[in-house]
BAROTOR-418649 format. One record per atom (N, C-alpha, C): atom name; z, x, y. Coordinates in pm, whole numbers, always signed. Each point is the difference from the previous one (the first is absolute). Layout:
N
ATOM atom Z X Y
ATOM CA Z X Y
...
***
This chain:
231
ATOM atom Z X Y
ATOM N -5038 -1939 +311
ATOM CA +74 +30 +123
ATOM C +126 +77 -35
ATOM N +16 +123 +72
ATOM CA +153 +80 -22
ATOM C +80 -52 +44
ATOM N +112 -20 -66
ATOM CA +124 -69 +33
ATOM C +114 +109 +66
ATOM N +50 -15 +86
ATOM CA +77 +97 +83
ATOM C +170 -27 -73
ATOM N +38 +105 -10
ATOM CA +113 -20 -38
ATOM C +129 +6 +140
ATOM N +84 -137 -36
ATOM CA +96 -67 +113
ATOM C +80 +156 +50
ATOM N +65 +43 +93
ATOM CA +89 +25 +8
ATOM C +111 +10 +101
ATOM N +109 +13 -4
ATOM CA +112 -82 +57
ATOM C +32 +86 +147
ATOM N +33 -47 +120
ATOM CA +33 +57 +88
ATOM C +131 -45 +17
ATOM N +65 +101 +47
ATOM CA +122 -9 +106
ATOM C -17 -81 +136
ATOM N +46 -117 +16
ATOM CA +11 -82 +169
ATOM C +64 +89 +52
ATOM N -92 +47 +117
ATOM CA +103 +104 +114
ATOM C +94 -22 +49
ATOM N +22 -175 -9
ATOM CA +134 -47 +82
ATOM C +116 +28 -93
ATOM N +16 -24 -146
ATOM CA +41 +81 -89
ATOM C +35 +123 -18
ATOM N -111 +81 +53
ATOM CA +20 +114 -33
ATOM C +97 +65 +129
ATOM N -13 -35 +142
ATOM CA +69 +29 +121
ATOM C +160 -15 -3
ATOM N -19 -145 -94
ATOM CA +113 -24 -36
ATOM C +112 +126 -67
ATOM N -64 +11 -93
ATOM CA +53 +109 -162
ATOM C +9 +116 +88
ATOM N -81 +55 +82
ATOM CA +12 +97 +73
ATOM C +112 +18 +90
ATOM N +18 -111 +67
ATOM CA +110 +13 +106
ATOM C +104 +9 -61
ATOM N +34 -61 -137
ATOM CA +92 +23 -26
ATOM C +40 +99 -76
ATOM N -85 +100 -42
ATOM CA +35 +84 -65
ATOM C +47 +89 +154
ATOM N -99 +40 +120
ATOM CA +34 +83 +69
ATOM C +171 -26 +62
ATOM N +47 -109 -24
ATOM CA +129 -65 +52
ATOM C +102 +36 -107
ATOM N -19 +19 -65
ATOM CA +107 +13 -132
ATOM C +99 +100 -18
ATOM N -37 +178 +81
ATOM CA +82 +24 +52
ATOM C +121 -34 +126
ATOM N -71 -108 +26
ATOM CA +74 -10 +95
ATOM C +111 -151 -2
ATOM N -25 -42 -125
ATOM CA +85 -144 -78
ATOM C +82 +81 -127
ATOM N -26 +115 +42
ATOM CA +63 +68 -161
ATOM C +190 -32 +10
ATOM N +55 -60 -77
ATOM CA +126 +26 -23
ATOM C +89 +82 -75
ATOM N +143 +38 +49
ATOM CA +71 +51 -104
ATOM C +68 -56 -101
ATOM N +8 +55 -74
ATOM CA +81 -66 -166
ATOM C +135 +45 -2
ATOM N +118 -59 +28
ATOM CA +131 +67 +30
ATOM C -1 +67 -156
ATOM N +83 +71 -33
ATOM CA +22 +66 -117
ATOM C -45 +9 -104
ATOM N -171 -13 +52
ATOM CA -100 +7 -104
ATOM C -55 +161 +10
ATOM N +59 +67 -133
ATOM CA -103 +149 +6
ATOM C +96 +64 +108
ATOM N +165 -10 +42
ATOM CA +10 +61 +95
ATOM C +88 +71 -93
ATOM N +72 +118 +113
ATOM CA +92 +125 -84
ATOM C +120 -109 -1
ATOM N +80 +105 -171
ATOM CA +98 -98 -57
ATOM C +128 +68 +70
ATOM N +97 -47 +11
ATOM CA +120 +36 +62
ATOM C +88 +13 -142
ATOM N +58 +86 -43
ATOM CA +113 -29 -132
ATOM C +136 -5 +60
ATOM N +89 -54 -27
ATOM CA +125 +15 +20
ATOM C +88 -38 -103
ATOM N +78 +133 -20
ATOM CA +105 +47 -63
ATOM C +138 -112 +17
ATOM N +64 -34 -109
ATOM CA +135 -88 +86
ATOM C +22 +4 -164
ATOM N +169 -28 +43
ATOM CA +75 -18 -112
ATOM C +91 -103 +9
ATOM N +63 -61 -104
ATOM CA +97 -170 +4
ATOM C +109 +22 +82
ATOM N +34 -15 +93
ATOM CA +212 +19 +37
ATOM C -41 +118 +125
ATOM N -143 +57 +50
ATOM CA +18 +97 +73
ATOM C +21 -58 +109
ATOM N +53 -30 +142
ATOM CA -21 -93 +75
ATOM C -88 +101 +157
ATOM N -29 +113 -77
ATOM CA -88 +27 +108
ATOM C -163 -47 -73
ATOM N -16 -15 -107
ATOM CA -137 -57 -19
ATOM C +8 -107 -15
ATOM N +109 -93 -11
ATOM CA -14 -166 +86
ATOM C -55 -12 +148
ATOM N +79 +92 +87
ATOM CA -34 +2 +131
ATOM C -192 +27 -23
ATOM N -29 +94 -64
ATOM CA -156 +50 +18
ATOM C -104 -105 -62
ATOM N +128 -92 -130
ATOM CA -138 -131 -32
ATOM C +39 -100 +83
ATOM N +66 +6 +74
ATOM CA +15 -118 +188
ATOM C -119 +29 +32
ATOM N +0 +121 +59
ATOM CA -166 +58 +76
ATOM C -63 -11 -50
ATOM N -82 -9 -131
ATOM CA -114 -42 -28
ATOM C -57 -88 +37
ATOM N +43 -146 +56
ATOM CA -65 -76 +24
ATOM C -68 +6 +137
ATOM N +106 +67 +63
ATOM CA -70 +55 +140
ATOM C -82 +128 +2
ATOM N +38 +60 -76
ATOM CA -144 +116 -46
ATOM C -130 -73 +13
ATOM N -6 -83 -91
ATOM CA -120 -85 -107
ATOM C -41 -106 +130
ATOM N +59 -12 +88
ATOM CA -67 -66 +153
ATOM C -33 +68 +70
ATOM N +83 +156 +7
ATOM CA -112 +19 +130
ATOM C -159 +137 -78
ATOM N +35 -3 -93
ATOM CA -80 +115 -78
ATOM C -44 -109 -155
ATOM N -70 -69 +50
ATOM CA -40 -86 -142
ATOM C -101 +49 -61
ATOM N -41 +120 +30
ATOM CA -124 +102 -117
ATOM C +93 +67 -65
ATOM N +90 -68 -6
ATOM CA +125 +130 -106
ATOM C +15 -101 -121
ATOM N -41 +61 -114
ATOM CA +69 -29 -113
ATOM C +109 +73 -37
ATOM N +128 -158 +8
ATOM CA +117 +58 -29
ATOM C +42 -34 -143
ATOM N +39 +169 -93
ATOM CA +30 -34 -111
ATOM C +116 +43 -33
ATOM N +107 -109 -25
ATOM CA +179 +32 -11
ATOM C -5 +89 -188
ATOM N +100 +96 +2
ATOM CA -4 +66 -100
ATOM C +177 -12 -35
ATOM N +10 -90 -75
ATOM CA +211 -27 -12
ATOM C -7 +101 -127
ATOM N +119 +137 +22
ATOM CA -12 +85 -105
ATOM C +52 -66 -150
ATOM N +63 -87 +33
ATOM CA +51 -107 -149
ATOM C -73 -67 -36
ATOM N -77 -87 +29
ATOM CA -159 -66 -79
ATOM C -89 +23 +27
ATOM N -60 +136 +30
ATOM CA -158 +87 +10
ATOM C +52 +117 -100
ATOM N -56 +6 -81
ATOM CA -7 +88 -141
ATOM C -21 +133 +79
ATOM N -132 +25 +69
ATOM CA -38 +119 +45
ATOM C +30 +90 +108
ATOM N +102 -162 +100
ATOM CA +69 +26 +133
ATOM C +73 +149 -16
ATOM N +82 +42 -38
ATOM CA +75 +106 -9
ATOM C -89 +153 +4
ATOM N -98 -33 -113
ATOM CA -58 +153 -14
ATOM C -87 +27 +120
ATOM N -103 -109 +22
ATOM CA -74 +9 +155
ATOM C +85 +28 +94
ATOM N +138 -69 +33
ATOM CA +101 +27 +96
ATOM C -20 +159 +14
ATOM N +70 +45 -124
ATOM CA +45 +171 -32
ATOM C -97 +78 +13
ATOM N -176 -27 -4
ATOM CA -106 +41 -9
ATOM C -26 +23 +175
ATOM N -5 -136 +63
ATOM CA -37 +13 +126
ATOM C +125 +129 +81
ATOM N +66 -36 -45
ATOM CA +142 +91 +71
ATOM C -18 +131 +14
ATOM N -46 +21 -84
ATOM CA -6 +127 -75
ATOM C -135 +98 +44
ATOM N -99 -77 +36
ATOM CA -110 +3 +110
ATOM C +18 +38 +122
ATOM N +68 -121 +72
ATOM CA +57 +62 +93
ATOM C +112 +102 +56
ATOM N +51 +65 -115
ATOM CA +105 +66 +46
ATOM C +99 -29 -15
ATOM N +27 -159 -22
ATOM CA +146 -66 -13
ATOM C +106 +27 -116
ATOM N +105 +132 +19
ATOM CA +66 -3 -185
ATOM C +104 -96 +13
ATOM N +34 -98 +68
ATOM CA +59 -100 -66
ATOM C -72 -145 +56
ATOM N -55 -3 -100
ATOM CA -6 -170 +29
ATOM C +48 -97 +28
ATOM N -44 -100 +118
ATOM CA +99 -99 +28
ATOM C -41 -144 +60
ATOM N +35 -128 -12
ATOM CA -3 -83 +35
ATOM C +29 -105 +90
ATOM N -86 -57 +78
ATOM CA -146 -43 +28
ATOM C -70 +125 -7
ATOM N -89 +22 -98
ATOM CA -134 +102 +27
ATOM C -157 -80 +56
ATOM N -68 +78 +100
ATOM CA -90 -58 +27
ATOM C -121 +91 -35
ATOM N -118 -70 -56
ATOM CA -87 +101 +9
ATOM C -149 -55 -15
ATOM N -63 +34 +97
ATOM CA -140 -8 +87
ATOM C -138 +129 -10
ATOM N -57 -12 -96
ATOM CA -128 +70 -57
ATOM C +58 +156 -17
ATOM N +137 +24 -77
ATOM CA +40 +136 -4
ATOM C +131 +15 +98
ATOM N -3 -94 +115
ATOM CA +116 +82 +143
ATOM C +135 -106 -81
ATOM N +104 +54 +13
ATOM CA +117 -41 -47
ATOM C +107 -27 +105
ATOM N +33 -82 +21
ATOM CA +139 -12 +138
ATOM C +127 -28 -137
ATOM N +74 +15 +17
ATOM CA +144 -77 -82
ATOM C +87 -19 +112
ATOM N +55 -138 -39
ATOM CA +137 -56 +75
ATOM C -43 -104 +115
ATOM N +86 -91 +26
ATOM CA -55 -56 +91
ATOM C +131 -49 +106
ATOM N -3 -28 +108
ATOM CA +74 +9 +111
ATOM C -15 -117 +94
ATOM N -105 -59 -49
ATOM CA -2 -89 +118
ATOM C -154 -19 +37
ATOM N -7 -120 +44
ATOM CA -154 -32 +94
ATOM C -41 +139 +82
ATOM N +89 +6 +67
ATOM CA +22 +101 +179
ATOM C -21 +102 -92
ATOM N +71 +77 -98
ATOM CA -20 +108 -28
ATOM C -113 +78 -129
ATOM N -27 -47 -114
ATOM CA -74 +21 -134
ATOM C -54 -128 +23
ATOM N +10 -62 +31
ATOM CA -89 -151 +38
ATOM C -190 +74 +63
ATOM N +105 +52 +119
ATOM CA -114 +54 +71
ATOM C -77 +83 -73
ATOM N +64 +96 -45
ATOM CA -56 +146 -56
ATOM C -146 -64 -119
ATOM N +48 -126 -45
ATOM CA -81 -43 -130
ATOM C -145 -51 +80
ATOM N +50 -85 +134
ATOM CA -95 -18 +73
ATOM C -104 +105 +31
ATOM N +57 +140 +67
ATOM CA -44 +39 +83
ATOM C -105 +91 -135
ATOM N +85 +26 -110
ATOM CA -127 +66 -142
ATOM C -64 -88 -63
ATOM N +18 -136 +53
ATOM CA -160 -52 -55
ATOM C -81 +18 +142
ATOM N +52 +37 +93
ATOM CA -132 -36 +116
ATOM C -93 +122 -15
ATOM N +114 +136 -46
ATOM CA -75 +104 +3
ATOM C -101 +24 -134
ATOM N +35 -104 -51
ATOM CA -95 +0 -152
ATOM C -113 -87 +52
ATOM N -10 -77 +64
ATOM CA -111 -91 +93
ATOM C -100 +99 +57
ATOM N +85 +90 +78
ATOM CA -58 +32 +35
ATOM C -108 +130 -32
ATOM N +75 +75 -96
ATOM CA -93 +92 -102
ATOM C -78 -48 -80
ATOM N +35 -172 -20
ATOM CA -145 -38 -109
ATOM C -110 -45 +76
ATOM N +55 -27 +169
ATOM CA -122 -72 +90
ATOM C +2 -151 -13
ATOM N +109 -42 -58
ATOM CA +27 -133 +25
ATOM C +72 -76 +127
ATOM N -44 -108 +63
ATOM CA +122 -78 +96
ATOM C +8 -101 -36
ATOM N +190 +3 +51
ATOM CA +40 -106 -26
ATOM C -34 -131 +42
ATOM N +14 -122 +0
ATOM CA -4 -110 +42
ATOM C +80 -122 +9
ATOM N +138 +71 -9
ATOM CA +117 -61 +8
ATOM C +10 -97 -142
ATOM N +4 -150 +21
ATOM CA +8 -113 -108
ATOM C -110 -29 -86
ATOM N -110 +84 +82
ATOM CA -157 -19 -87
ATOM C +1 +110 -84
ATOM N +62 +84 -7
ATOM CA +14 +147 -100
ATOM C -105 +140 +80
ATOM N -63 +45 -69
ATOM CA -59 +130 +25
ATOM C -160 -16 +5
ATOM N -35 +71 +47
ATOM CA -190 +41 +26
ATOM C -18 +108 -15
ATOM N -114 +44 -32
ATOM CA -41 +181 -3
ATOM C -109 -8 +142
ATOM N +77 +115 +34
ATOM CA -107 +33 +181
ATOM C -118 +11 -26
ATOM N -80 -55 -47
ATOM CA -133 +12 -30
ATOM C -70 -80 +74
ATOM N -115 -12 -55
ATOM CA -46 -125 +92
ATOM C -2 -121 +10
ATOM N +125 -116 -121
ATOM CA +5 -60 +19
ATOM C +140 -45 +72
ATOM N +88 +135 +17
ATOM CA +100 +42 +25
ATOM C -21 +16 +192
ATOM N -75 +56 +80
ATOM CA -19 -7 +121
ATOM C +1 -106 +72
ATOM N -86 -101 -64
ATOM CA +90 -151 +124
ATOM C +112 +5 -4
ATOM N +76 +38 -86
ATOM CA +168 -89 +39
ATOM C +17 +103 +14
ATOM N +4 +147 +69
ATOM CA +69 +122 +72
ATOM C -76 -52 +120
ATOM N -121 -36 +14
ATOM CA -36 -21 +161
ATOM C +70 -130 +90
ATOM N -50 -65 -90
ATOM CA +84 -149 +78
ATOM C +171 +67 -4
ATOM N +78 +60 -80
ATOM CA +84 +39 +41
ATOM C +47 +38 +121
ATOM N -95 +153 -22
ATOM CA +0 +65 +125
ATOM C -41 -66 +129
ATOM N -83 -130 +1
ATOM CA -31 -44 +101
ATOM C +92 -109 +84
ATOM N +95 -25 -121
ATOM CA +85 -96 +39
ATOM C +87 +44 +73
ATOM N -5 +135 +40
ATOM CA +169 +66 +63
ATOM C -55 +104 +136
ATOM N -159 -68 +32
ATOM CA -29 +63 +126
ATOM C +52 -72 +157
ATOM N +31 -147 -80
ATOM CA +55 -112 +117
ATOM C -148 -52 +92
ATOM N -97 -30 -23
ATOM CA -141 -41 +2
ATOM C +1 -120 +58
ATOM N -57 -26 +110
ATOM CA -28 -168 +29
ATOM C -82 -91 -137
ATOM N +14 -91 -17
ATOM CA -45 -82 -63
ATOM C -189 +20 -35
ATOM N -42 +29 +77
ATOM CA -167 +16 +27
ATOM C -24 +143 -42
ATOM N +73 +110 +17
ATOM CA -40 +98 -7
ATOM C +43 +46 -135
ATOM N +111 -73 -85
ATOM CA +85 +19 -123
ATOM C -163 -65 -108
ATOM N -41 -79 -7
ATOM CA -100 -52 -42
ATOM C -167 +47 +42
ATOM N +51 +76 +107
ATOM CA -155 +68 +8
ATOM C -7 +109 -75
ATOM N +110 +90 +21
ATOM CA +40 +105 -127
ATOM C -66 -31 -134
ATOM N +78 -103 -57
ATOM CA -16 -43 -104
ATOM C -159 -52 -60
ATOM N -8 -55 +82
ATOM CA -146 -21 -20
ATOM C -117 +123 +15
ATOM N +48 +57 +95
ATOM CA -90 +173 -15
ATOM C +3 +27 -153
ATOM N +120 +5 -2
ATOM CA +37 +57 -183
ATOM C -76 -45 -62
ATOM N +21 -163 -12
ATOM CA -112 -41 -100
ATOM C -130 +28 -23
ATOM N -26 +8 +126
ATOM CA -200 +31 +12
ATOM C -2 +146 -43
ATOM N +93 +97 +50
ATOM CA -46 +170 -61
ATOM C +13 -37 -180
ATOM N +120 -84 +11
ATOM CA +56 +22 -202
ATOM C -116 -72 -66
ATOM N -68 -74 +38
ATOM CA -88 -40 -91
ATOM C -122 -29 +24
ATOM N -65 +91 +81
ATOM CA -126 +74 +46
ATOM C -57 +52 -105
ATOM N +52 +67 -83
ATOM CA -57 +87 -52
ATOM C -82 -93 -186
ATOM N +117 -134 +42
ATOM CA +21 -32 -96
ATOM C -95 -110 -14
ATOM N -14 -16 +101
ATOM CA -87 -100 +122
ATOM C -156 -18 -65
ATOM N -33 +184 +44
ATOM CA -109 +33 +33
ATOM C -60 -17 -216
ATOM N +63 +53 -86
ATOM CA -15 +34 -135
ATOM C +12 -162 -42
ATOM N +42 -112 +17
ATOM CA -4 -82 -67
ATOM C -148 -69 +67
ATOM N -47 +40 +157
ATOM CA -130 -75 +69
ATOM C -88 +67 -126
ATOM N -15 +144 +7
ATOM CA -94 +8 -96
ATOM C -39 -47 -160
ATOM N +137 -49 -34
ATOM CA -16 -14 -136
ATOM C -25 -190 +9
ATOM N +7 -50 +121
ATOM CA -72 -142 +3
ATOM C -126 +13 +25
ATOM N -39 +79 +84
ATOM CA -151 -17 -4
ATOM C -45 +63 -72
ATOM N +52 +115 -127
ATOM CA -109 -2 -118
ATOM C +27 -67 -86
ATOM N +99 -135 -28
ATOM CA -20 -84 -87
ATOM C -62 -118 +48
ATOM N +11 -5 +91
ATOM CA -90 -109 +118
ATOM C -162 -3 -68
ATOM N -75 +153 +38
ATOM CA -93 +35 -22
ATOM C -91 -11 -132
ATOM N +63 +91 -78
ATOM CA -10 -51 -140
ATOM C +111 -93 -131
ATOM N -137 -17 -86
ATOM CA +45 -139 -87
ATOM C +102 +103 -127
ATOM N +72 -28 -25
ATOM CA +76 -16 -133
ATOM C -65 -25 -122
ATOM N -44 +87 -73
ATOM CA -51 -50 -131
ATOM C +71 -45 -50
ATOM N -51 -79 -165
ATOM CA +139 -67 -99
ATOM C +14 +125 -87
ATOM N -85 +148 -28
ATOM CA +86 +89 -77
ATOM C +113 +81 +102
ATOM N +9 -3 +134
ATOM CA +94 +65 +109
ATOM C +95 -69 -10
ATOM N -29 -109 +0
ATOM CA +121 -131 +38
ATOM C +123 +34 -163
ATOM N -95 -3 -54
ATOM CA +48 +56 -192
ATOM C +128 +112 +7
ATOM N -91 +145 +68
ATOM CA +59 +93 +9
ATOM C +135 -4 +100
ATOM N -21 -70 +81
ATOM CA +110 -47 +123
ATOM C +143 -73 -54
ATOM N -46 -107 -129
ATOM CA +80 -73 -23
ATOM C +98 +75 -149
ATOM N -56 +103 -33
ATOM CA +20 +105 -140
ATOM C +113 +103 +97
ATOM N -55 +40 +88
ATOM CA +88 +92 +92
ATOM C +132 -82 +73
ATOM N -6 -119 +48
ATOM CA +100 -75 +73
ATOM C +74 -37 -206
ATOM N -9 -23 -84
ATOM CA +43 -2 -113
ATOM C +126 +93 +10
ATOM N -57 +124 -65
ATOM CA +30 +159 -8
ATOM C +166 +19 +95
ATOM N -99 -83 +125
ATOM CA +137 +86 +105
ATOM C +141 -89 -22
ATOM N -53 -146 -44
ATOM CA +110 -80 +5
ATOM C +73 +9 -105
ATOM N -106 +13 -145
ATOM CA +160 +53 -109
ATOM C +24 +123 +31
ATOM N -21 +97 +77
ATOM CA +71 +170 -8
ATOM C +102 -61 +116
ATOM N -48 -68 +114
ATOM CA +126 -51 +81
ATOM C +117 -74 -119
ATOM N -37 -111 -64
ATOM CA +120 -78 -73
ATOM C +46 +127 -79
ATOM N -71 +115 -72
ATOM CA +76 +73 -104
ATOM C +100 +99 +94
ATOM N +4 +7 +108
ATOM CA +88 +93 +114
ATOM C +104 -108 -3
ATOM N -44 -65 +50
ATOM CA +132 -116 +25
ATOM C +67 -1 -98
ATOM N -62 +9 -112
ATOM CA +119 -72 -144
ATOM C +46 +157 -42
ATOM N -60 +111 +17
ATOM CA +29 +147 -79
ATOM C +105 +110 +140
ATOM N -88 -31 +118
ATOM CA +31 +130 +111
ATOM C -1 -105 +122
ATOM N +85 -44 +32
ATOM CA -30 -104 +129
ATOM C +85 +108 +131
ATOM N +74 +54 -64
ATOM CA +65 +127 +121
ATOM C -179 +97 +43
ATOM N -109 -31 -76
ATOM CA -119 +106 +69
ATOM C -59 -139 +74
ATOM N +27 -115 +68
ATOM CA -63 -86 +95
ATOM C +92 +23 +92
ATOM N +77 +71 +69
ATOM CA +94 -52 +95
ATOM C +1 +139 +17
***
């Protein structure tokens, strides 16, 4: 008598499961405050008391723009502070250098004045850097890229400031959901009913478990070598 060889299926209730949640995942995606975001440098020197005033503001920088990495540069204990100072300056046009210097992927402000006045200005060139990379903000949660996991929170935004009855604010929303993950919907039905259908051999199951291997140490070797290429 031929002996049939076992092989393993996927439970669809399982599998509906794994599915839904993958199609949802854009839409649970979070931001990482000052993970992978642009670095802010700032210039300051000991006794200046206009770059005391500018490391006051940082802390209120770093609340309302928390995708900013802020990195203080004191020209007396940063070895390299000075020549980058004279380097960036010098970039922009600046022949005398001066302190508080600010500087944001190349753009340089120097001096600072106040919340109301260079407060703002620092604000208003990271928004415009947001906005040339296609990122939004998210206030205390940090930054998103407008992509697609980036569009719920511009829509619910946008939806929040139409002034909507209660029923119709949630019917919106729920439209959304059914177009956003339709598509996503439809590609995970098929891939249950062809594992539904057919069996899993034990050399597939082999190859499956060699490949889920592979991805997880090249994931751990990113993390430990390049973790700025996950974010």
């Amino acid at each position: 008598m031929r002996r049939t060889r076992k092989g393993w299926r996927l439970p669809p209730v399982l599998a509906m499961v794994l599915g839904l949640l993958l199609s949802l995942a854009p839409l649970l995606a979070t931001a990482q405050p000052g993970v992978g975001g642009p670095e802010l440098q700032v210039f300051v020197r000991e006794g200046c008391p206009h770059c005391a005033h500018a490391k006051a503001f940082l802390p209120e920088l770093r609340r309302q723009r928390p995708e900013i990495r802020v990195r203080l540069r004191p020209l007396e204990s940063d070895p390299a502070a000075i020549d980058d100072l004279l380097r960036y300056s010098r970039q922009a046009g600046i022949g005398a250098p001066g302190v508080p210097t600010f500087v944001l992927e190349g753009k340089v402000l120097v001096g600072f004045d106040g919340t109301e006045g260079r407060g703002k200005e620092l604000l208003a060139l990271i928004d415009r850097r947001q906005r040339v990379s296609g990122n939004v903000s998210l206030g205390r949660f940090g930054s998103i890229s407008a992509s697609t996991a980036g569009l719920p929170a511009v829509y619910t935004a946008v939806l929040s400031q139409q002034n909507l009855g209660l029923a119709a604010h949630y019917g919106y929303l729920g439209l959304y959901i059914v177009g956003y993950i339709a598509d996503d919907a439809l590609m995970v039905g098929i891939a249950v009913l062809a594992l539904s259908s057919n069996r899993l051999t034990e050399g597939t199951g082999r190859w499956l478990k060699l490949i889920s291997g592979v991805v997880m140490v090249a994931l751990g070797l990113l993390l430990l070598l390049r973790p700025g290429w996950l974010f």
